[in-house]
DRENDO-1510 file (C-alpha; in Angstrom, 1 decimal, always signed):
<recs>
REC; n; res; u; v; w
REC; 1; UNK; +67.6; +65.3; +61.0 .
REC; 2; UNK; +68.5; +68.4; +59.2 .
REC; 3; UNK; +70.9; +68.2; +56.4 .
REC; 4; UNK; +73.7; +70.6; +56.6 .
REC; 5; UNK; +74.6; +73.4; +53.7 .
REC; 6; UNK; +77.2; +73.1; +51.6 .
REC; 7; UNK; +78.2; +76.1; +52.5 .
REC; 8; UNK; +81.0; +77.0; +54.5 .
REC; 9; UNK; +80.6; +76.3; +58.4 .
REC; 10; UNK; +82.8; +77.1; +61.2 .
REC; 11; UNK; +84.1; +74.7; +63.4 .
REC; 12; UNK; +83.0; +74.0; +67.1 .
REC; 13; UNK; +84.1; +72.0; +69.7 .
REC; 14; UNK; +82.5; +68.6; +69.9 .
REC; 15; UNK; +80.7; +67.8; +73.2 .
REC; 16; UNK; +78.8; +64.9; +74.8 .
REC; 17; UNK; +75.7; +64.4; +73.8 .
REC; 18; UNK; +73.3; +64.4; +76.2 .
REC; 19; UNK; +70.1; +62.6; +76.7 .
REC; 20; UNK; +68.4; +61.7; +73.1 .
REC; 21; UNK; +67.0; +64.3; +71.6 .
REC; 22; UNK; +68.9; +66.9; +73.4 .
REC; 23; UNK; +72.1; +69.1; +72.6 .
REC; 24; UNK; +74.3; +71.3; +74.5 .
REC; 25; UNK; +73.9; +74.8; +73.4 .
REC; 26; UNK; +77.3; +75.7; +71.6 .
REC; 27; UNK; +79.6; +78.3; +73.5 .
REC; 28; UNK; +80.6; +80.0; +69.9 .
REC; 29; UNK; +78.5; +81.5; +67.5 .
REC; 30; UNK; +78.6; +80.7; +63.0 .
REC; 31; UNK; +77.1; +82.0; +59.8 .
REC; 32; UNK; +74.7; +80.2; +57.9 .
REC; 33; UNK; +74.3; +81.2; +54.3 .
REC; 34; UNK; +71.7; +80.4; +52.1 .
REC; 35; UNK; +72.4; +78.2; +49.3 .
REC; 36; UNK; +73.4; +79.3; +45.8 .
REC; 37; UNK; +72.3; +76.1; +44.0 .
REC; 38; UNK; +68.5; +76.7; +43.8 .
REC; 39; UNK; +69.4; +80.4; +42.4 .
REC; 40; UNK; +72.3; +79.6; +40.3 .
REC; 41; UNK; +69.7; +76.6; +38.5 .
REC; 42; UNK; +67.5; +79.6; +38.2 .
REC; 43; UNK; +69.7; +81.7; +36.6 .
REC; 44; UNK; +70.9; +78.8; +34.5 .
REC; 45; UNK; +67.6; +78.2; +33.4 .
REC; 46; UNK; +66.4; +82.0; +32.5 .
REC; 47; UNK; +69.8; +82.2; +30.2 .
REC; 48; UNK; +69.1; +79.1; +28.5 .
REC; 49; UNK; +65.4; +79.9; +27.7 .
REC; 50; UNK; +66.3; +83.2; +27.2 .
REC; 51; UNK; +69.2; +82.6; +24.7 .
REC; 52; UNK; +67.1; +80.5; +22.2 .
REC; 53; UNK; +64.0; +83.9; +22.2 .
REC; 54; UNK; +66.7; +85.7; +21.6 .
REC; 55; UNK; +67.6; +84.0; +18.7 .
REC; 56; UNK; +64.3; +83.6; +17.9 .
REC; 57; UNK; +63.6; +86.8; +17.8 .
REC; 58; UNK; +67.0; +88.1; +15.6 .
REC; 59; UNK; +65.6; +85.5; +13.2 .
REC; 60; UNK; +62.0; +86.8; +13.4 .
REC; 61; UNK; +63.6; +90.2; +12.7 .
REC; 62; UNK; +66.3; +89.1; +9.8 .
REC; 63; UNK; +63.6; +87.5; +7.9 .
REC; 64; UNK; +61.1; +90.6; +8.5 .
REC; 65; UNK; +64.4; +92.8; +7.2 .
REC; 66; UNK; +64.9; +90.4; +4.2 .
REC; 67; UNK; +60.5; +90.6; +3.8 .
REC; 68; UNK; +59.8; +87.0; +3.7 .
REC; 69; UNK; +56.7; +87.6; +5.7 .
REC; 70; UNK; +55.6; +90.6; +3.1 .
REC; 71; UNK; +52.4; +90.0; +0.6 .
REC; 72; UNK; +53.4; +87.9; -2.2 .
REC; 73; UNK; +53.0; +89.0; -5.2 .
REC; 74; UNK; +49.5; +88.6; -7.4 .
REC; 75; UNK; +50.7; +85.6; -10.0 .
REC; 76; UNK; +51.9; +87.0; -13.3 .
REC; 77; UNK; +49.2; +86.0; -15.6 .
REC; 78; UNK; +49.5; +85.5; -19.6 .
REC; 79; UNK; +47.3; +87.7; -21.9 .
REC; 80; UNK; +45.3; +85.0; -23.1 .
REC; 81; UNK; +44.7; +83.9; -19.5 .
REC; 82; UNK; +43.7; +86.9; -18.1 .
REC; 83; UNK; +41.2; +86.7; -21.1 .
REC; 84; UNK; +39.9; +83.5; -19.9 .
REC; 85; UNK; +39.6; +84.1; -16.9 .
REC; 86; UNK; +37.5; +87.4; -17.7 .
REC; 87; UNK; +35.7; +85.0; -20.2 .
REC; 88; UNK; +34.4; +82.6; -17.1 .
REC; 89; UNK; +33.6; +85.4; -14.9 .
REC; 90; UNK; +31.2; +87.2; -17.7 .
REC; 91; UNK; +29.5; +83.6; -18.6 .
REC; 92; UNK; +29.0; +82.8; -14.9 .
REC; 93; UNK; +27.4; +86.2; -14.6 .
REC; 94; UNK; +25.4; +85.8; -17.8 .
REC; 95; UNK; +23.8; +82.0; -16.3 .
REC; 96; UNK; +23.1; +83.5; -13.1 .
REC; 97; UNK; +20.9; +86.2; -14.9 .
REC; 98; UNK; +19.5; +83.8; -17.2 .
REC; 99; UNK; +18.6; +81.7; -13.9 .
REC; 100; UNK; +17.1; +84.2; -12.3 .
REC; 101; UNK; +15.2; +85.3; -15.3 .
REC; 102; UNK; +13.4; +81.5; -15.7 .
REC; 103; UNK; +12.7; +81.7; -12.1 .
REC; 104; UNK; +10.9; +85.3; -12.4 .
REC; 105; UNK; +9.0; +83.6; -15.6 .
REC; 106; UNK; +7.9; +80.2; -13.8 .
REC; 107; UNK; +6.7; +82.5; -10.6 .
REC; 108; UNK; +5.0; +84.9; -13.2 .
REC; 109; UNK; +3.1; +82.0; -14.9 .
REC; 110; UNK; +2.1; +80.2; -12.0 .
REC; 111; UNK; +0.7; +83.1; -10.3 .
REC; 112; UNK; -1.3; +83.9; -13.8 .
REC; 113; UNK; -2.3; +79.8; -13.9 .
REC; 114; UNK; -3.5; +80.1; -10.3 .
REC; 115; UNK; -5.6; +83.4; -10.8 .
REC; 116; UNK; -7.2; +82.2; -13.9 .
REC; 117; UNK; -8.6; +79.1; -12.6 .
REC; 118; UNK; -10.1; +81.1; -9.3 .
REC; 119; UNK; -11.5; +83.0; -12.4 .
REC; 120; UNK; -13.0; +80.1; -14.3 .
REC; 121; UNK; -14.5; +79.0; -11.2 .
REC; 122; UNK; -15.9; +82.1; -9.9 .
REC; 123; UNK; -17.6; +82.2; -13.9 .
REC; 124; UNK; -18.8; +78.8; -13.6 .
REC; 125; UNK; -21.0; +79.6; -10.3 .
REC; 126; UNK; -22.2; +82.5; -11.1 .
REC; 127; UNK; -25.9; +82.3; -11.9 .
REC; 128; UNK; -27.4; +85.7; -12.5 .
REC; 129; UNK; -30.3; +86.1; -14.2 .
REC; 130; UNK; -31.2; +89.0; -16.8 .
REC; 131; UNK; -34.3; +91.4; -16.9 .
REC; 132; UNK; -36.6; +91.7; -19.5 .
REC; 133; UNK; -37.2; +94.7; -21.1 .
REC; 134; UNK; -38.3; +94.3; -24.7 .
REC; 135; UNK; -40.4; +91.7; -25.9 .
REC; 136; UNK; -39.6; +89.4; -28.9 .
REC; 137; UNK; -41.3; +90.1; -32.1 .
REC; 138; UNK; -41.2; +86.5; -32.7 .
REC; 139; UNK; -42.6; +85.1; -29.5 .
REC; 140; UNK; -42.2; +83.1; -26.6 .
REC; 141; UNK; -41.2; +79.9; -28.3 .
REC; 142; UNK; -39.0; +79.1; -31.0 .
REC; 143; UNK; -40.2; +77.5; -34.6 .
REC; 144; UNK; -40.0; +73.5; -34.5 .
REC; 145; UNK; -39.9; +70.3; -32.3 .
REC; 146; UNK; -38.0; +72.2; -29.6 .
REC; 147; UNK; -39.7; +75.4; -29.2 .
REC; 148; UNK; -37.3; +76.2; -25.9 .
REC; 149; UNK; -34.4; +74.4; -26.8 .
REC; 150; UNK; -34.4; +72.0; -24.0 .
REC; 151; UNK; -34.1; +68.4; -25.6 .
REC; 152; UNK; -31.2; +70.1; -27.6 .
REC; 153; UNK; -29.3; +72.0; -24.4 .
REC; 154; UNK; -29.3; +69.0; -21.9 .
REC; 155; UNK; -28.1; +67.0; -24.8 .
REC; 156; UNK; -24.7; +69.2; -24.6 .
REC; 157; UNK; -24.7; +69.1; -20.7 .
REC; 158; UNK; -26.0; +72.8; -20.6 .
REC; 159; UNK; -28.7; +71.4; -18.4 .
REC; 160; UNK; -28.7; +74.8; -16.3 .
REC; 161; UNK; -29.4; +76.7; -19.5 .
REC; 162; UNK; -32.7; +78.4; -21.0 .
REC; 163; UNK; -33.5; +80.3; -23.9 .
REC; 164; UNK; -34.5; +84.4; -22.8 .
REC; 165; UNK; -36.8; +85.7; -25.7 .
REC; 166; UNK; -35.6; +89.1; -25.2 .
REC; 167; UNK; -34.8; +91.5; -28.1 .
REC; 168; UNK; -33.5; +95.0; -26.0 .
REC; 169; UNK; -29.9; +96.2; -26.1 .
REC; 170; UNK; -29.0; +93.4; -24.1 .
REC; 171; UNK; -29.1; +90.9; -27.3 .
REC; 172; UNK; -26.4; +91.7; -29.2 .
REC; 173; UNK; -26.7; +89.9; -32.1 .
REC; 174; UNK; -30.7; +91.2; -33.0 .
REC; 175; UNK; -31.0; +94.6; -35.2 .
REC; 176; UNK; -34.3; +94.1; -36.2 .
REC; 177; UNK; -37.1; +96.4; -35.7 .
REC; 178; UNK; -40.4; +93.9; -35.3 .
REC; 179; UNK; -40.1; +93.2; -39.4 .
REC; 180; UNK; -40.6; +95.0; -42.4 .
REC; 181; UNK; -40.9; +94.8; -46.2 .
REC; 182; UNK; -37.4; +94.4; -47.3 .
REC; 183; UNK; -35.6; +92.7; -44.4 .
REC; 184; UNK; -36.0; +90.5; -41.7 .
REC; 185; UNK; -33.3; +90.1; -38.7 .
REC; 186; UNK; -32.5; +87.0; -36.3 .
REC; 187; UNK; -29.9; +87.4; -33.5 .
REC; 188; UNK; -28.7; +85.6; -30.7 .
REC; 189; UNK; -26.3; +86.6; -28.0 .
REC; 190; UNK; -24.7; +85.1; -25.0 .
REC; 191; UNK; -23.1; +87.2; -22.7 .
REC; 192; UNK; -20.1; +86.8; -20.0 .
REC; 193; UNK; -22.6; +88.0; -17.4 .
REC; 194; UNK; -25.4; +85.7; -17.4 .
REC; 195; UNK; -23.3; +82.4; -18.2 .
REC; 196; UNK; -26.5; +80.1; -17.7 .
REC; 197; UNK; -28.9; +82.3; -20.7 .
REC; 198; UNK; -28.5; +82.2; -24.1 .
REC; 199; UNK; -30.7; +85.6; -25.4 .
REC; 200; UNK; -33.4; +84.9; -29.1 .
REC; 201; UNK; -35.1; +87.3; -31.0 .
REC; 202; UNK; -36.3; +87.4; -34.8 .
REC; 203; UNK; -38.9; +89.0; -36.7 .
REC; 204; UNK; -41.5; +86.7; -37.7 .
REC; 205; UNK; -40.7; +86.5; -41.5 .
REC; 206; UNK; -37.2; +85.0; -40.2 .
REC; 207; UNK; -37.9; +81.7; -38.9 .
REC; 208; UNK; -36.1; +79.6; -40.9 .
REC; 209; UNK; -33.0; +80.8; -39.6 .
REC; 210; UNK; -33.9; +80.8; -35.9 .
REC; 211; UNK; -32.5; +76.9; -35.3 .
REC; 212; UNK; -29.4; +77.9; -37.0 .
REC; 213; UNK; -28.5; +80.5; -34.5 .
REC; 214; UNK; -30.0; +79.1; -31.9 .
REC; 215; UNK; -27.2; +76.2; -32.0 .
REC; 216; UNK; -24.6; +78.7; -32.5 .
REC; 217; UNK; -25.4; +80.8; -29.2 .
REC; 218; UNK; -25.6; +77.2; -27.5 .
REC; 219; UNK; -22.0; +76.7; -28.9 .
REC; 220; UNK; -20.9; +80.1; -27.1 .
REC; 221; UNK; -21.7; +78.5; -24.0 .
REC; 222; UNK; -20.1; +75.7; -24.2 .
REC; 223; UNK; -17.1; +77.5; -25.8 .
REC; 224; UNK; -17.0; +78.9; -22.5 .
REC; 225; UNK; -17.6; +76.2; -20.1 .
REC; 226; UNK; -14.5; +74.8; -21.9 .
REC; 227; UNK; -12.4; +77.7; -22.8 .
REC; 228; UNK; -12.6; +80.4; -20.4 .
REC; 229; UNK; -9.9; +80.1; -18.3 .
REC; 230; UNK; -8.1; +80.2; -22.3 .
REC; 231; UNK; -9.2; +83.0; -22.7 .
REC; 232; UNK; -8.1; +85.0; -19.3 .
REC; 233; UNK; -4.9; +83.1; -19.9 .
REC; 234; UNK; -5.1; +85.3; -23.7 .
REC; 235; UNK; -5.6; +87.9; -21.6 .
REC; 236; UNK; -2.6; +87.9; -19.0 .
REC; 237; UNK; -0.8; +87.2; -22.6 .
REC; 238; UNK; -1.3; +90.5; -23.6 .
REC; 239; UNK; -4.0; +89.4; -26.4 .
REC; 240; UNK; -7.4; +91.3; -26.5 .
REC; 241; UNK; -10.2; +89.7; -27.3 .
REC; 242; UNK; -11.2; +91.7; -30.2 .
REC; 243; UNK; -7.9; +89.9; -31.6 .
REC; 244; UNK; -9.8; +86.9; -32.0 .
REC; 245; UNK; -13.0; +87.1; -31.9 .
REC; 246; UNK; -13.3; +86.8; -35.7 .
REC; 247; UNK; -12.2; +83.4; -35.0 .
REC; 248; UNK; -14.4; +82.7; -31.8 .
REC; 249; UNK; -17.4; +82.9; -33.8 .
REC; 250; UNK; -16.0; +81.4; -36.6 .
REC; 251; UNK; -14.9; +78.5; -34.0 .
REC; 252; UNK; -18.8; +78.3; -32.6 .
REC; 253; UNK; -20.3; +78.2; -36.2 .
REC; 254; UNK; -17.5; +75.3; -37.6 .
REC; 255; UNK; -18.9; +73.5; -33.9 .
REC; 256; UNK; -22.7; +73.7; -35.4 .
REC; 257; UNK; -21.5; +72.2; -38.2 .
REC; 258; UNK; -18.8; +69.5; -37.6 .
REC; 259; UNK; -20.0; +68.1; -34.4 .
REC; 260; UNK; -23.7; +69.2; -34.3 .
REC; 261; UNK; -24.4; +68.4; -38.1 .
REC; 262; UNK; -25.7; +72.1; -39.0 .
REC; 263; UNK; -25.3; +73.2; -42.9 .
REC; 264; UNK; -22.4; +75.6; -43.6 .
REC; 265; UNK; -25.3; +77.5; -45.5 .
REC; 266; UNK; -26.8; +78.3; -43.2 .
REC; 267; UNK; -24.0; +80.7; -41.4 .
REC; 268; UNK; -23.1; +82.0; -44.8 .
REC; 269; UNK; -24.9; +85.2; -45.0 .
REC; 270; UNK; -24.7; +85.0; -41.0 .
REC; 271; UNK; -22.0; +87.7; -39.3 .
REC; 272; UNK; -20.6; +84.5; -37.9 .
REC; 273; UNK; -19.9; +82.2; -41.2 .
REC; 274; UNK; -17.6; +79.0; -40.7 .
REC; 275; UNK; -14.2; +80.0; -42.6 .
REC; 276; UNK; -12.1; +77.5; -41.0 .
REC; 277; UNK; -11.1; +74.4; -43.5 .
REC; 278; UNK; -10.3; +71.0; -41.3 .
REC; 279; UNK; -11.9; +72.5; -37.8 .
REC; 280; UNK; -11.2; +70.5; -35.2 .
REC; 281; UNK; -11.5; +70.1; -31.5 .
REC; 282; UNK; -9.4; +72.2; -29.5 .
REC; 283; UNK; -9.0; +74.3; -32.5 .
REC; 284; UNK; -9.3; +77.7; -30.7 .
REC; 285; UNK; -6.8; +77.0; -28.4 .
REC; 286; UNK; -4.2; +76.3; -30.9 .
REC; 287; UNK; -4.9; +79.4; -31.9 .
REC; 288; UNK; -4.8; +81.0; -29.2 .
REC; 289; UNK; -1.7; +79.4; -28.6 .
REC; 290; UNK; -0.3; +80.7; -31.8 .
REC; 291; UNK; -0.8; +84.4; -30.4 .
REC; 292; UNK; +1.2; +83.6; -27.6 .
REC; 293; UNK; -1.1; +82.1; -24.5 .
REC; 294; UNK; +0.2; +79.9; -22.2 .
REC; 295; UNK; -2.8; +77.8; -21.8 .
REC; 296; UNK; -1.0; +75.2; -19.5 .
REC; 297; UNK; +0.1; +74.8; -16.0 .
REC; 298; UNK; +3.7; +75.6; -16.0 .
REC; 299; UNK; +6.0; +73.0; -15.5 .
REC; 300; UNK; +9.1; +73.7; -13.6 .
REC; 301; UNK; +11.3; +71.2; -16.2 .
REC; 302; UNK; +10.4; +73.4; -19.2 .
REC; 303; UNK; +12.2; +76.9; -17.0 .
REC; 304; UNK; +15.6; +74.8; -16.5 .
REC; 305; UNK; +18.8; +76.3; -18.4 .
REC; 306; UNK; +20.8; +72.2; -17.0 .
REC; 307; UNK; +19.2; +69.5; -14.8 .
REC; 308; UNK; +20.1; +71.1; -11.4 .
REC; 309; UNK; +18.9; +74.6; -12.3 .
REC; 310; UNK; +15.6; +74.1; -11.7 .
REC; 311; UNK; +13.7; +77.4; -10.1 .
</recs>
């Protein structure tokens, strides 16, 4: 059934009804209006929603007028602490540049630790031989029990060693001539390029000093089977050789005599003598130390500025 509208209706004549669900058609017309309610909610409900954003929005517009939603203003700061605040911004900066300095230093170091031992071992392996070219006025065989020096070399552990008679340019440490009236020359010389030779000459009337300098050239090798990765560390260090080598031979003669029971004597009148009081193993690398060398893998610990700065 349909309900009827509040709305006004007219009156009509009431008949009888007729069989269910059937009406006599009416014999006078009336208006049906729509209702008003639904709208009148609708329009109830737009002013109440709109009222409040209305509001709202003089609010929104009072307190944008009175600038309550403007920048606030930077903090008014003392003089002292504007100072200390520029004080902590100036000692941050200052760590993070010290930081970044260790870390430069520790990569620096342990790129130069790395390249010096691919050096050292590249040394160690290499075993080129030299060419003769002039003969030794001496011989082929040194004075004494150990004419080649063999007992004596594998006794050190330079078992890949020999003794090259040689006395041309090459030997260094020879400036004789074959012997003469007034003087009489005996050199040695071991050189970077032939690791595994140790080079003997001397002119006959200089044997008794042929031993001598044969144990000094035998300490050259093993001050470089110890030492030469020292002394490319020296050399990433900034320190030339010829800084030291003074001492380097100084270092192989005080060997000869404190380990290998040599006379001091007998590196006297030498170009090598021993001038260093109290020798000791591992002397040349405190020394080379002392120049500045860093003859140790770096450790990251030494680098940090605090515990948790490590590079």
């Amino acid at each position: 059934m349909r309900a009827s509208s509040p709305a006004s209706i007219s009156e009509v004549e009431s008949t009888e009804p007729l069989p269910p669900f059937e009406f006599a058609e009416s014999t006078e017309s009336f208006a049906v209006e729509p209702p008003r309610r639904r709208r009148r909610f609708a329009l109830v409900l737009a002013l109440s929603i709109g009222l409040p954003l209305l509001a709202a929005g003089g609010v929104v517009g009072y307190l944008a007028f009175t600038g309550a939603f403007a920048e606030p203003e930077s903090p008014h700061l003392t003089a002292s602490q504007a100072d200390r605040i520029d004080d902590e911004i100036a000692e941050r900066e200052d760590l993070l540049s010290q930081l970044d300095g260790r870390r430069s230093d520790y990569r620096t170091q342990l790129t130069q630790w790395n390249q010096s031992e691919q050096w050292a071992r590249d040394f160690y392996a290499d075993a080129a031989q030299p060419t003769a070219a002039v003969g030794n006025p001496g011989g082929g065989a040194m004075p004494g029990d150990d004419p080649y020096g063999r007992a004596f070399l594998d006794s050190i552990g330079a078992t890949d060693v020999s003794v090259f008679f040689e006395a041309g340019p090459e030997n260094c440490g020879y400036t004789g001539s074959g012997g003469g009236a007034d003087f009489a020359y005996a050199g040695g010389c071991f050189r970077a390029e032939y690791p595994n030779t140790l080079y003997m000459a001397w002119d006959p009337q200089a044997e008794s000093v042929v031993w001598p300098i044969f144990v000094h050239e035998a300490m050259h090798w093993f001050q470089d089977e110890k030492y030469v990765q020292a002394t490319y560390l020296a050399e990433f260090a900034g320190i030339d050789a010829s800084t030291y080598n003074e001492r380097w031979e100084a270092d192989a003669s005080c060997r000869a005599v404190y380990v290998y029971g040599m006379s001091i004597d007998d590196y006297v009148d030498s170009s090598s003598p021993c001038t260093i009081d109290g020798w000791y193993e591992g002397w040349i690398t405190d020394y080379l130390t002392s120049l500045g060398a860093h003859l140790t893998a770096p450790d990251p610990a030494t680098f940090e500025l605090a515990e948790t700065s490590r590079p």
